[in-house]
C-alpha positions in Angstrom: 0.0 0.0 0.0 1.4 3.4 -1.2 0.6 6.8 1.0 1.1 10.4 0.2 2.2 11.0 4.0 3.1 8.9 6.5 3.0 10.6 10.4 4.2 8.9 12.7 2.5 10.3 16.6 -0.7 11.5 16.9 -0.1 14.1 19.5 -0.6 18.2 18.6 2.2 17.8 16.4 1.9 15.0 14.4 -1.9 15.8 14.2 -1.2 19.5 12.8 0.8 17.8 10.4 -2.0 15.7 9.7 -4.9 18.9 9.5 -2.6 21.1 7.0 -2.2 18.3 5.1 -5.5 17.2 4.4 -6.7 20.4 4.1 -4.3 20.7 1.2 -5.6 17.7 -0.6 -2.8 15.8 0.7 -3.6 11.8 1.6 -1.8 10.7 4.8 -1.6 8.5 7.4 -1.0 8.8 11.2 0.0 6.1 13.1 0.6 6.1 17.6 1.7 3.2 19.5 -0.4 3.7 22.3 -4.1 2.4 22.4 -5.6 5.6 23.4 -4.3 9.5 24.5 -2.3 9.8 27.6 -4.9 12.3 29.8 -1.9 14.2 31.3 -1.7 18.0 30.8 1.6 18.0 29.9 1.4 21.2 28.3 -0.9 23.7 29.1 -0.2 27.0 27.3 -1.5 28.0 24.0 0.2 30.8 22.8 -1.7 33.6 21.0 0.2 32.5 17.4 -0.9 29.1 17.7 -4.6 30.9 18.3 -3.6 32.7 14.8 -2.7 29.3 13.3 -5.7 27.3 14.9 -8.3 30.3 13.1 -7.2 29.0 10.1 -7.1 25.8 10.4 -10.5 25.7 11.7 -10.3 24.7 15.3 -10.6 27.9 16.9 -14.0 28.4 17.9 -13.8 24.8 19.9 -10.2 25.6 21.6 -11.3 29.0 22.4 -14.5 27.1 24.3 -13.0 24.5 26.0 -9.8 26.4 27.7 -10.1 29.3 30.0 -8.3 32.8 29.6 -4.3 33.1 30.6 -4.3 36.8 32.6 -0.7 37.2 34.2 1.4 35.7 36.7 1.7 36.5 40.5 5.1 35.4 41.9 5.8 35.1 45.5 9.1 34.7 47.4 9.5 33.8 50.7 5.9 34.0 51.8 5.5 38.2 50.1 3.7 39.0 47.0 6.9 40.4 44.4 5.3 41.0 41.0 2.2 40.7 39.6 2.7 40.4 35.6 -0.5 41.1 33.3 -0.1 39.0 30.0 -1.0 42.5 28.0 0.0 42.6 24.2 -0.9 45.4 21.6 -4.5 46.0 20.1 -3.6 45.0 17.2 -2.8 41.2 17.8 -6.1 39.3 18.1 -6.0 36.5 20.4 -4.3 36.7 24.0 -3.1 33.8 26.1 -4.8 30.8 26.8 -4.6 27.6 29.1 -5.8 24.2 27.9 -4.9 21.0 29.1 -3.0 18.7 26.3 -4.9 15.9 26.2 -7.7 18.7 25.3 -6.0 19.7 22.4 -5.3 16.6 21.2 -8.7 16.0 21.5 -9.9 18.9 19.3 -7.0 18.3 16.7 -8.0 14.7 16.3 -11.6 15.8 15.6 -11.0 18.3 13.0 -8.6 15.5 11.4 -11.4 13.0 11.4 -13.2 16.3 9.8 -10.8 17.0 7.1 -11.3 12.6 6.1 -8.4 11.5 8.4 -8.2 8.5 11.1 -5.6 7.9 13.5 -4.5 4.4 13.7 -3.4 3.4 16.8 -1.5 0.6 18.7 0.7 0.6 15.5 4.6 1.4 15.9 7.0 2.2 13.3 9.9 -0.7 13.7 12.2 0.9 11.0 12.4 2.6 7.6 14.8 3.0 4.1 14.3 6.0 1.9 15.2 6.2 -1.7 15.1 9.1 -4.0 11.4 7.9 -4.6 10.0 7.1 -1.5 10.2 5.8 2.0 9.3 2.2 2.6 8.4 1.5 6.1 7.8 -1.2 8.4 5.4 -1.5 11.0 3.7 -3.7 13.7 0.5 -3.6 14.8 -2.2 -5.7 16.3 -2.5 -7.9 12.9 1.2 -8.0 13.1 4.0 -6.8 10.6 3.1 -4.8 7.9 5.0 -3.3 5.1 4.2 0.5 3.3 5.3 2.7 1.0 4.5 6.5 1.2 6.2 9.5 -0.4 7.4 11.2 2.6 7.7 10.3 6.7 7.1 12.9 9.2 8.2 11.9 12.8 6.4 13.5 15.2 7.0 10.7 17.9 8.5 12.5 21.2 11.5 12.8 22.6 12.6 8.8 22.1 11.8 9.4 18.9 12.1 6.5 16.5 12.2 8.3 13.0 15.5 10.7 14.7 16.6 7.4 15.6 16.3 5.7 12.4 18.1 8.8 10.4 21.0 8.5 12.8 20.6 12.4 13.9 22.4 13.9 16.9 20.7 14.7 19.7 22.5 16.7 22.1 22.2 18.5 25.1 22.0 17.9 28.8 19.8 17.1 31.7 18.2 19.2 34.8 19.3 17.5 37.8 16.2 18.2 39.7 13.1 16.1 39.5 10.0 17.8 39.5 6.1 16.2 40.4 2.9 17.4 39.1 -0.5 17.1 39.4 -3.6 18.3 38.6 -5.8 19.6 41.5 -8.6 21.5 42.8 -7.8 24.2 45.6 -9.9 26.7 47.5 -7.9 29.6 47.6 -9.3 32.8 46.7 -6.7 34.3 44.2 -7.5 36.0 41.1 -9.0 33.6 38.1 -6.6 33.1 35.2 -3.5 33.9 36.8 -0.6 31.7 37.5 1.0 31.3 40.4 4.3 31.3 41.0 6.1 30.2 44.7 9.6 29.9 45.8 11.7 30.0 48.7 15.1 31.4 48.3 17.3 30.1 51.4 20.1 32.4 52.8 22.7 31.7 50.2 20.5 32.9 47.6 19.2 29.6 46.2 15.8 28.0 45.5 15.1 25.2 47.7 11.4 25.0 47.7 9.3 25.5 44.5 5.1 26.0 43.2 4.3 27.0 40.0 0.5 26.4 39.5 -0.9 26.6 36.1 -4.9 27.5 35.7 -6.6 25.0 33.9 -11.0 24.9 32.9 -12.8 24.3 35.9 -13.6 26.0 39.4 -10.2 26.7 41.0 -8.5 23.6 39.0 -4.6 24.2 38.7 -2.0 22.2 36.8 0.9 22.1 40.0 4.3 21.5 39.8 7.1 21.2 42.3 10.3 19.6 43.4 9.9 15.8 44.0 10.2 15.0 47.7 12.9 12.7 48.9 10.9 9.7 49.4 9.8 10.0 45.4 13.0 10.8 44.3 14.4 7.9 45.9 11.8 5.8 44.4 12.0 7.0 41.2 13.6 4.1 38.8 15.2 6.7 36.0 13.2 5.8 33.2 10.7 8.4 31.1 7.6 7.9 29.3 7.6 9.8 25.8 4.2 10.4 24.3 4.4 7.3 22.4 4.8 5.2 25.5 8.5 4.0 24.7 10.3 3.8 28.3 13.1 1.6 27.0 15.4 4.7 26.1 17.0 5.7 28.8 19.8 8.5 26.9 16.9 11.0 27.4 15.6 11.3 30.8 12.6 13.9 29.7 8.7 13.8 30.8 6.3 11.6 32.5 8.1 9.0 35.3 7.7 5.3 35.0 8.2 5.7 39.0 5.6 5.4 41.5 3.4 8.6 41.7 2.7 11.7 43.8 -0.4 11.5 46.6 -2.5 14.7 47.2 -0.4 14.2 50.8 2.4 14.9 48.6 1.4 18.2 46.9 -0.6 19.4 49.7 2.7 19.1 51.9 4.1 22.1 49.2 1.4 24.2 49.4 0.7 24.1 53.0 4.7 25.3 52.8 4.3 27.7 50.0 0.6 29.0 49.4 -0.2 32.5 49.1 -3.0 31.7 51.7 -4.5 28.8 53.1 -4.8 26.3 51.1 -6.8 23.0 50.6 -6.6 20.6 47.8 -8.6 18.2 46.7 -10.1 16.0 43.4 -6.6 14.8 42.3 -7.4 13.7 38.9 -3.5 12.4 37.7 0.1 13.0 38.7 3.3 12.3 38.1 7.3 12.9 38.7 8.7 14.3 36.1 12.2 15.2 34.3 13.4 17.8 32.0 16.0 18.0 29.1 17.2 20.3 27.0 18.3 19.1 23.6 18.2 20.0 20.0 18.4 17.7 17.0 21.2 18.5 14.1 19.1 18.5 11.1 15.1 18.7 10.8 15.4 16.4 8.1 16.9 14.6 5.3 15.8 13.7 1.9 11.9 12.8 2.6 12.2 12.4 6.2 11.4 14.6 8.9 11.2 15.3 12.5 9.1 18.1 14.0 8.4 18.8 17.9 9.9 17.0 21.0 11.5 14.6 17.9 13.4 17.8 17.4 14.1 20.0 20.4 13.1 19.1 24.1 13.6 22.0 26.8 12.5 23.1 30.1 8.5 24.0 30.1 9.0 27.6 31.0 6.4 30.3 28.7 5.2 27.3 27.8 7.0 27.3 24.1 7.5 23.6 23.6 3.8 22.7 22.0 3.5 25.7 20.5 7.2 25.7 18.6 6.4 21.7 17.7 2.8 23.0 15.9 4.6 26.0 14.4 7.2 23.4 13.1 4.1 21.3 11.8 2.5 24.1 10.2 6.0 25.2 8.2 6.5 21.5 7.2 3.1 20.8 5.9 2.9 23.4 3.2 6.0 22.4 1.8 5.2 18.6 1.7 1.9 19.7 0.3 3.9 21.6 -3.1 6.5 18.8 -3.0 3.7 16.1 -3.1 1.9 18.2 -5.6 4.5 17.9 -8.1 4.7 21.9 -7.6 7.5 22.6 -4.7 11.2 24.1 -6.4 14.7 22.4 -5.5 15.1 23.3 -2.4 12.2 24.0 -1.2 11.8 21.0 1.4 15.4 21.8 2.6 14.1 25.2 4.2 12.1 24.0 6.4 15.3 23.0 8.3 17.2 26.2 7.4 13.9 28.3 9.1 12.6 25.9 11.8 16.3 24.6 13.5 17.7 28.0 14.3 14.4 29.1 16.0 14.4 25.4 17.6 17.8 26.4 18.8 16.7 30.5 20.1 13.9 28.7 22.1 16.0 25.8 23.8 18.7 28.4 24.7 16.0 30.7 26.6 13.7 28.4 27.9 17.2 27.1 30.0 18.2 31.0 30.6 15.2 31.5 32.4 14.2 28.3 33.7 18.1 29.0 35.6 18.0 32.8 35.8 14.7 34.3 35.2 13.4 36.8 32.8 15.2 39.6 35.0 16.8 41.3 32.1 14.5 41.7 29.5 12.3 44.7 28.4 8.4 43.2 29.7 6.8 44.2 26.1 9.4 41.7 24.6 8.7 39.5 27.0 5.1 38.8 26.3 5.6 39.4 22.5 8.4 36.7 22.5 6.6 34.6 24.5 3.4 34.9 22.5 5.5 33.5 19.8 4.8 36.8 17.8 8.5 37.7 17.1 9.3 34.7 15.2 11.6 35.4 12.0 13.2 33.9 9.3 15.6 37.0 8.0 18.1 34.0 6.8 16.0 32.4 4.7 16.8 31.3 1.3 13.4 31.4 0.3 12.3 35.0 1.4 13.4 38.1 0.0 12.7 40.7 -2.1 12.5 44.1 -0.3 13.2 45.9 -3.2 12.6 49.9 -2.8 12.1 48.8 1.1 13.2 52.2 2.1 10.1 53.8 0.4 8.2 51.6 2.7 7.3 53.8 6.1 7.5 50.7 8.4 6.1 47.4 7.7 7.1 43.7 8.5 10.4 42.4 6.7 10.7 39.5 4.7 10.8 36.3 7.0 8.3 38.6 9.8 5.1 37.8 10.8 2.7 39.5 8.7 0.2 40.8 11.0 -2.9 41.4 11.3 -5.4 44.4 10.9 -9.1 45.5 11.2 -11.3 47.7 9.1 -11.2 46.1 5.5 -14.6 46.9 3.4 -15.6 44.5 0.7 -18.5 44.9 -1.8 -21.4 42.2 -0.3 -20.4 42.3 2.8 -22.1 44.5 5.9 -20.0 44.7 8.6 -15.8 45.2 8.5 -13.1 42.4 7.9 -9.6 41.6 9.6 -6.8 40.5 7.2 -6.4 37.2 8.7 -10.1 36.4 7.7 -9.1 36.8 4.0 -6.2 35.0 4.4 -7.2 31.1 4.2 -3.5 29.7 5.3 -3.6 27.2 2.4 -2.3 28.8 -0.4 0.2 32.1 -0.6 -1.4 35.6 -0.8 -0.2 37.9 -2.9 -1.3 41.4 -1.2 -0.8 44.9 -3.5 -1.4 48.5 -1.9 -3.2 51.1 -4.6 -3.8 54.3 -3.9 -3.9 55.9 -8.0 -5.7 54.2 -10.7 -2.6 53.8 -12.9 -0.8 51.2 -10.1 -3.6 48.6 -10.8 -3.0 48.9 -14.5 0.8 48.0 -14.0 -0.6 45.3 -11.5 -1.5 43.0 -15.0 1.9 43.3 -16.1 2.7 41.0 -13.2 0.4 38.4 -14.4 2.5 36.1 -15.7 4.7 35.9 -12.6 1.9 34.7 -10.5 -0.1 32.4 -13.4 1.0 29.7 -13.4 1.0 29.0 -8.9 -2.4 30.7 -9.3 -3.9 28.1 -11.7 -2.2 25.7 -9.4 -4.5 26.8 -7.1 -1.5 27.9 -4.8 -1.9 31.3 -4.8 -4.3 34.3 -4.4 -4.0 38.1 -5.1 -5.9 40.5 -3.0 -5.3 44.7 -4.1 -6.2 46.6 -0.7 -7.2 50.2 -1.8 -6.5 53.2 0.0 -8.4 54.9 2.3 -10.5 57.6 0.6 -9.0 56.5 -2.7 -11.1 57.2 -5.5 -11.0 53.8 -7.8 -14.1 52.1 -8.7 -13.5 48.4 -7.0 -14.2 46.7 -10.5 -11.0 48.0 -11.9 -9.3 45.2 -10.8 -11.7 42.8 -12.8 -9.9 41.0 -16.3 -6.8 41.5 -14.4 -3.9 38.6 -13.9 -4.8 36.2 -16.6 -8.5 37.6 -16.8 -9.5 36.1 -13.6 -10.7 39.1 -11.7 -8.4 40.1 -8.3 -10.9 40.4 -4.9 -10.9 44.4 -3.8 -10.3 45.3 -0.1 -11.3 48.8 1.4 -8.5 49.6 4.0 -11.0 51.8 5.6 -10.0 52.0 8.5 -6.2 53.1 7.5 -4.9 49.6 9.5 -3.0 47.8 6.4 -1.3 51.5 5.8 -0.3 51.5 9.3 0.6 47.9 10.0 2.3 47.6 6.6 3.9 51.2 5.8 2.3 50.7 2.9 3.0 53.2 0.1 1.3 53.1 -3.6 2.0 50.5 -5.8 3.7 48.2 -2.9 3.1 44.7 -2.4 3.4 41.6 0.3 3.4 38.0 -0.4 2.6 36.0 2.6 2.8 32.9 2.8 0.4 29.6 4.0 2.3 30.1 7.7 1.4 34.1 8.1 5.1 34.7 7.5 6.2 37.4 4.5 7.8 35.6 2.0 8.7 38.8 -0.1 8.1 42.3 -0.1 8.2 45.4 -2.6 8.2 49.1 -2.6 6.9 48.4 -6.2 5.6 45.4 -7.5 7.8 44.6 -10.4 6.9 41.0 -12.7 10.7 39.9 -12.8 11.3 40.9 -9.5 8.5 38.6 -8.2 8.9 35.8 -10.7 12.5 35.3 -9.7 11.4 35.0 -5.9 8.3 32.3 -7.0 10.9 30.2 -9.1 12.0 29.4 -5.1 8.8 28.3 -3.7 6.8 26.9 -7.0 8.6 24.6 -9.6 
């Protein structure tokens, strides 16, 4: 049997994979080891661009219902309130912060796959693969036993023990926190503010931290994810091994997540917070637990040939700003649009090789913070970085070697560069439609957009003169064109009709003045952003040649 796709681990990574896939007309397969979810939280944090990715990928409305708001942080030390930290970002970005528990997510992910025609096959394990320059074959076991397949391309999403990193002899490397941490997911009666986490710590006289609480909101009344230093009679218990998603606890070379070891009582957590509470505290309904360990570790290559690894396959670190989900469904969004051309028949040389040139060196940026402030804190760094960093809104590709452009940039009054995330703004009019738009809604994170600024009727006539640089993508169904007039500009909207191969171009009003703003956007300028809300290329003025030489990297 030949598939498109194979994925192998069907948790938010490999089922993001899965989504953008099928949602590009792409036939996979995913595959888990284990029977059914593992109902830990695990992670908790959704991060407003994963909000952004969700929209179009059409599980936001269900996230947004089932997890409950992320407000701030109040840290303690010693008993006395220090900080209180309101998770605030501009107006302009739409979603905020948000907390829901991972087996949650996987949850909603699995249902919009089933949605979008997919079915996740579990208690199947991938025992080893060979690629050639036409394929993977693969062989896997299951409960009808051995099986043999052939797909196109192999993602490995499979955790930290991943088998497919394994299998393409990658480097792993990296090191290991020497503490041991429990958690557990509780009810409490304290009377702090909703939606905040809480933060606990005791610093003894030589200025280290002996005693730890960190308690992560969660849906429900006064329900907190908890985590803490392992007592000694755990830690003495505790036989070394981890579970990774997938179940494998035979690898011992990475000690990272869930304990094989015995697990924490309520005894044991309420023996922190009766130390470390901001008030009297009671907890109750323990629904799961565990001890668990943290690595920090970042793979050598994403990839090679059609193999790939994405997620805690990739880069494991510690869990603080919660970045590790969120980078590992970035990395599955990036992938999947490129496996989506290649499969296609339409990706150019080198287009697949990218994704480790874009995705490894921010892989690299977060497991280098996450252990600076899991050790030192976020002491030196400006707090509006801070929450737009850990919002996962300052992501960049600048090295790229498949974004560019920027010619005439300095006529540009602002703007996002190429490699930026393009962002998002309110106020666009369109003929039909009553009430305004935001950019993101026209944006359908499938194909490319091409965006152009006019303010003067003679920029849309040069616009067909770059028709044949966008034809051939645009037949290919890979590409849309969107011209965003000027506020106040006096251009009837069907102007743009005949335009780029006689297919007419969609008109946007920027009534408001938002794409000026958020764009420095001068006449005759155009955007290209790409299926992952990143600008691929950018132009004071929108030149044919210009853009057909930066297409001739993406399309074939």
């Amino acid at each position: 049997m030949a598939e498109n796709v194979l994925i192998v681990g069907a948790g938010p990574v490999g089922l993001t994979a899965g989504v953008e896939l099928r949602r590009r007309g792409v036939e996979c397969r995913i595959i888990d080891r284990l029977l059914a979810p593992i109902p830990y939280a695990k992670a908790v944090g959704v991060q407003p661009r994963t909000l952004e990715l969700w929209e179009s990928a059409g599980v936001l409305a269900r996230a947004l219902d089932a997890s409950t708001p992320m407000r701030g942080q109040l840290v303690y030390v010693n008993g006395e309130q220090v900080a209180r930290v309101d998770f605030e970002l501009p107006p302009e970005v739409p979603y905020g912060f948000a907390a829901l528990p991972q087996y949650e997510t996987e949850r909603l992910l699995e249902q919009r796959y089933n949605e979008v025609g997919g079915h996740v096959e579990r208690g199947v394990e991938l025992v080893r693969f060979e690629q050639d320059a036409e394929g993977v074959s693969v062989k896997l076991r299951g409960p009808d036993g051995e099986s043999q397949l052939r797909a196109g391309y192999l993602i490995g999403a499979d955790g930290a023990h991943s088998t497919v990193r394994k299998g393409l002899g990658l480097k792993f490397e990296g090191d290991a926190f020497p503490e041991q941490y429990m958690l557990g997911d509780v009810e409490v009666d304290w009377h702090l503010p909703s939606g905040y986490a809480v933060r606990a710590q005791h610093i003894a006289d030589g200025g280290n931290v002996d005693d730890l609480l960190v308690a992560i909101p969660l849906p429900g009344r006064r329900r907190y994810r908890m985590s803490m230093l392992v007592p000694e009679e755990l830690s003495a218990q505790d036989n070394g091994s981890t579970l990774s998603h997938d179940g494998d606890g035979a690898d011992k070379s990475v000690e990272h997540g869930m304990s094989a070891g015995p697990r924490p009582e309520l005894r044991h957590i309420q023996a922190v917070l009766d130390r470390l509470a901001p008030e009297p505290t009671h907890a109750s309904h323990l629904r799961w637990s565990s001890v668990f360990r943290i690595s920090h570790r970042i793979v050598d290559s994403y990839g090679s040939g059609r193999v790939f690894v994405a997620g805690d396959a990739a880069h494991i670190h510690p869990p603080t700003g919660a970045q590790g989900m969120n980078t590992g469904i970035q990395d599955a969004v990036a992938l999947a649009w490129r496996v989506a051309l290649a499969v296609h028949g339409d990706a150019a040389d080198g287009l697949l090789a990218s994704y480790d040139a874009e995705r490894r060196p921010v892989g690299e940026e977060v497991v280098g913070r996450t252990v600076r402030h899991a050790r030192g804190g976020y002491q030196s760094d400006d707090p509006a970085t801070i929450m737009l960093r850990e919002a996962q809104l300052l992501v960049s590709y600048p090295d790229s070697p498949i974004v560019g452009g920027d010619n005439g940039a300095g006529e540009l009054k602002g703007g996002p560069a190429p490699g930026e995330r393009a962002p998002d703004c309110r106020g666009l009019r369109r003929s039909s439609v009553a009430f305004p738009l935001r950019l993101y809604e026209v944006l359908d994170g499938c194909r490319h957009t091409l965006l152009v600024y006019v303010d003067q009727a003679e920029q849309i006539a040069e616009l067909a003169a770059a028709g044949a640089a966008i034809a051939r993508p645009r037949e290919r169904d890979h590409l849309d064109a969107r011209i965003v007039l000027a506020d106040g500009a006096d251009i009837p909207d069907n102007m743009a009709d005949g335009l780029l191969g006689g297919t007419p171009v969609p008109v946007l009003r920027d009534a408001a003045g938002e794409f000026r703003a958020a764009y420095g956007a001068v006449g005759g300028c155009c955007y290209l952003v790409r299926p992952d809300g990143h600008v691929g290329y950018r132009a004071a003025r929108l030149r044919g040649d210009d853009l057909a030489a930066h297409l001739a990297l993406v399309f074939a």
